[in-house]
C-alpha positions as CSV (number, residue, x, y, z in Angstrom):
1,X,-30.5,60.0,-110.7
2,X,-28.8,58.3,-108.2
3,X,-26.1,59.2,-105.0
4,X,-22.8,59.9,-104.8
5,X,-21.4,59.9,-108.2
6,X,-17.8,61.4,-108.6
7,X,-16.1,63.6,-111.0
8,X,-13.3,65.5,-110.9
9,X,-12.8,68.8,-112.5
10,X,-9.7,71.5,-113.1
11,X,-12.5,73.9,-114.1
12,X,-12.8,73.2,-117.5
13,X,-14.7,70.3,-118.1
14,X,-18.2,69.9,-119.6
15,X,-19.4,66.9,-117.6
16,X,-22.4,66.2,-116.7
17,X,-24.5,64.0,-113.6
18,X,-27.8,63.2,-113.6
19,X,-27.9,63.8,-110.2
20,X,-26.3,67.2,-109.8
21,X,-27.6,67.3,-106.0
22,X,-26.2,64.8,-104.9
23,X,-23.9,64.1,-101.7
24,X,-20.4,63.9,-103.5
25,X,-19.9,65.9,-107.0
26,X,-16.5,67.0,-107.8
27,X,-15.2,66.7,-111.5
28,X,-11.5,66.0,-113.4
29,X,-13.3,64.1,-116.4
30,X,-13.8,66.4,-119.7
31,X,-17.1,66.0,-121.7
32,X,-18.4,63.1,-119.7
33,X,-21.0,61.3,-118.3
34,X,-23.1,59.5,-115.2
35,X,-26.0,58.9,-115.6
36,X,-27.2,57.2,-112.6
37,X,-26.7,54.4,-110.0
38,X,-24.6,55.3,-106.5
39,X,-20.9,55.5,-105.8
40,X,-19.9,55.7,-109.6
41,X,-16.7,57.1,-110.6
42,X,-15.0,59.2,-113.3
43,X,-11.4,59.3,-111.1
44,X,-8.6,60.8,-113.0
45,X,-5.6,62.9,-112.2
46,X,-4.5,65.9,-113.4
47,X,-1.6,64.4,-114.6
48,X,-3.3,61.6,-116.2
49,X,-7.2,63.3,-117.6
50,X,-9.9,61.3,-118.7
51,X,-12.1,62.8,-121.9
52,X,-15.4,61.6,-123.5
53,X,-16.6,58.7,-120.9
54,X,-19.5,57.3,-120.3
55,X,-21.1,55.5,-116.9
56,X,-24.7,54.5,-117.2
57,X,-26.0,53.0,-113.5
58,X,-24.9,50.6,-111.4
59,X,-23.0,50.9,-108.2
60,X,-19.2,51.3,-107.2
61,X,-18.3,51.7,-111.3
62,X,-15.0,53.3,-112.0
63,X,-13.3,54.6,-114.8
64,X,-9.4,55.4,-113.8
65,X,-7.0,57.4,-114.7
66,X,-6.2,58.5,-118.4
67,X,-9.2,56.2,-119.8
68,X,-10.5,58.2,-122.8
69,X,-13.7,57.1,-125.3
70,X,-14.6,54.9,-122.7
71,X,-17.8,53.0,-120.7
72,X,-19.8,51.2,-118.1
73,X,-23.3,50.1,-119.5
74,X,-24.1,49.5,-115.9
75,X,-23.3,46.6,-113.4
76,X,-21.5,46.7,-110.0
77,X,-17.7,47.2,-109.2
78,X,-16.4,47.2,-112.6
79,X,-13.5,49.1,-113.3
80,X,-12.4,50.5,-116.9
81,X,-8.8,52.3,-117.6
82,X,-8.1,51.2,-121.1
83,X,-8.8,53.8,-124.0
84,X,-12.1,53.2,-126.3
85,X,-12.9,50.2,-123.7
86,X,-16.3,49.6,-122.3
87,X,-18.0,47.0,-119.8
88,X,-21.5,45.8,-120.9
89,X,-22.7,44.5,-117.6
90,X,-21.7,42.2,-114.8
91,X,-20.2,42.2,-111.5
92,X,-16.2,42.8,-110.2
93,X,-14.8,43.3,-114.4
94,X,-11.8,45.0,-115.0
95,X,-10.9,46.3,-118.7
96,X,-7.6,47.6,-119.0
97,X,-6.5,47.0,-122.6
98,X,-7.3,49.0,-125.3
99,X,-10.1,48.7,-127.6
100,X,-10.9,46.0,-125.4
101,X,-14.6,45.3,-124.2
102,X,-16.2,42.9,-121.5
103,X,-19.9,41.7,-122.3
104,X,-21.0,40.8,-118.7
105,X,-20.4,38.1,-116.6
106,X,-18.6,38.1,-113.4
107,X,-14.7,38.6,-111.7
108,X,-13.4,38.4,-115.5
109,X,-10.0,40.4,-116.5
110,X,-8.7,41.4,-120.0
111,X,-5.1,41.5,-117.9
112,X,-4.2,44.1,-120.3
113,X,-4.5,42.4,-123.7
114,X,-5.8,45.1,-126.1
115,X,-8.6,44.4,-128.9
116,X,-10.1,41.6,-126.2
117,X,-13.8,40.5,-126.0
118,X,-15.0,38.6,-123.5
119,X,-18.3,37.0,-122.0
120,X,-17.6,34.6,-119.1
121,X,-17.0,33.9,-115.4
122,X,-13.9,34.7,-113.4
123,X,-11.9,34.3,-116.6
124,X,-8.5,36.0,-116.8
125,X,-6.9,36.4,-120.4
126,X,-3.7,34.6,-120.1
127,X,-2.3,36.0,-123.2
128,X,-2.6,37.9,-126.5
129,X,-3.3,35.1,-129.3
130,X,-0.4,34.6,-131.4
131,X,-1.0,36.2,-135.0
132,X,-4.3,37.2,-134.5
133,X,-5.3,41.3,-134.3
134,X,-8.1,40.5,-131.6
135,X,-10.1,37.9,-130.0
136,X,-12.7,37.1,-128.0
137,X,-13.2,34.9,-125.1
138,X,-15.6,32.6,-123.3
139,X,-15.7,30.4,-121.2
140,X,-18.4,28.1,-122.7
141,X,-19.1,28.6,-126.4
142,X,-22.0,26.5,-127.9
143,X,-22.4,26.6,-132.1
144,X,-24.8,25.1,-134.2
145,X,-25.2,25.1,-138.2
146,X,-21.8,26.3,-138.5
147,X,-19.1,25.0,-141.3
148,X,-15.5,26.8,-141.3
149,X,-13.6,26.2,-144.8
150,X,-9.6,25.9,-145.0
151,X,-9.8,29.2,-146.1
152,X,-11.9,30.8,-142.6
153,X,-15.0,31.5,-144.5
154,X,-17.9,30.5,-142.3
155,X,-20.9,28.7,-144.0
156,X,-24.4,28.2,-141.9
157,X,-24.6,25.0,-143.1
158,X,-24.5,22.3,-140.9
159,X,-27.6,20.5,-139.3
160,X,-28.2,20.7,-135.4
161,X,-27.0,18.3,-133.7
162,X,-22.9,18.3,-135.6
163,X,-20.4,17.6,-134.0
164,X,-18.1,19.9,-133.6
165,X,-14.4,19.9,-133.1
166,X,-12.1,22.8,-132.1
167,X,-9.2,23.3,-133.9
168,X,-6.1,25.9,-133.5
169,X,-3.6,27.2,-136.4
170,X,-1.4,29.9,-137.4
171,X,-4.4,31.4,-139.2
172,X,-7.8,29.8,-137.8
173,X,-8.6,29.7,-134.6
174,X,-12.2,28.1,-133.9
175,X,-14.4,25.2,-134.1
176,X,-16.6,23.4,-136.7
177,X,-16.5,21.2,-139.4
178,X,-13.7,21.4,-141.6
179,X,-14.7,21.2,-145.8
């Protein structure tokens, strides 16, 4: 259910909106999805298609341009364009890298990086980390009972209340205690 959720479609598409009566309805976006919430957006071109995306509820949601495999849980001006991306929750998210995904939170921006996590507040990644396939980002991360060997191995060892320190290397990027 819901109001004014857009596709756009060259005829051949086999989305589908909950709310197939309502106000604004056209569609572009092949095998997708709304399934609620008002003023969310499946927005392609037909230059540029989008195929297999998914838009829960929410309001003012967007998925752009080319964006394939990709989704909005549900939230509130949150805007996805990378491919297999998806935005959890949250307010005023953009998700623009590949295989890149935002938890919640609020005004927080992948800036492109692909195979990007994130959970924060008005966080912008400022760069792809150096030697590492992926990462994920916060803005406040809070461990306990955690011990990282030399080697990266994690061991759910430690008693609450450890210190811990945070430590950055070619190979190991964290915090804990070191054995």
């Amino acid at each position: 259910m819901g109001t004014c959720n857009t596709f756009c479609d060259p005829g051949l598409s086999q989305s589908l909106r909950s709310d197939a009566g309502a106000d604004v309805g056209v569609i572009y976006a092949d095998s997708s999805f709304i399934g609620g919430g008002d003023s969310n957006c499946i927005l392609p071109t037909i230059a540029a298609p989008s195929c297999h995306n998914f838009i829960g509820v929410g309001l003012n949601n967007l998925i752009c341009a080319g964006a394939c495999n990709s989704s909005i849980l549900n939230g509130k001006n949150n805007c996805v364009s990378g491919n297999y991306a998806s935005i959890f929750g949250g307010q005023n998210n953009t998700v623009t890298g590949n295989c890149s995904a935002i938890l919640g939170g609020s005004g927080n921006n992948d800036n492109g990086v692909p195979n990007t996590g994130m959970y924060a507040n008005g966080l912008t990644v400022p760069f792809a980390v150096p030697g590492a396939p992926s990462a994920f980002w916060v803005d406040q991360l809070f461990m306990s009972n955690i011990v990282v060997d030399t080697t990266g191995v994690i061991w759910p060892t430690l008693p609450i209340g450890t210190l811990y320190t945070t430590i950055a290397g070619p190979s190991v990027w964290g915090g804990g205690q070191f054995l």
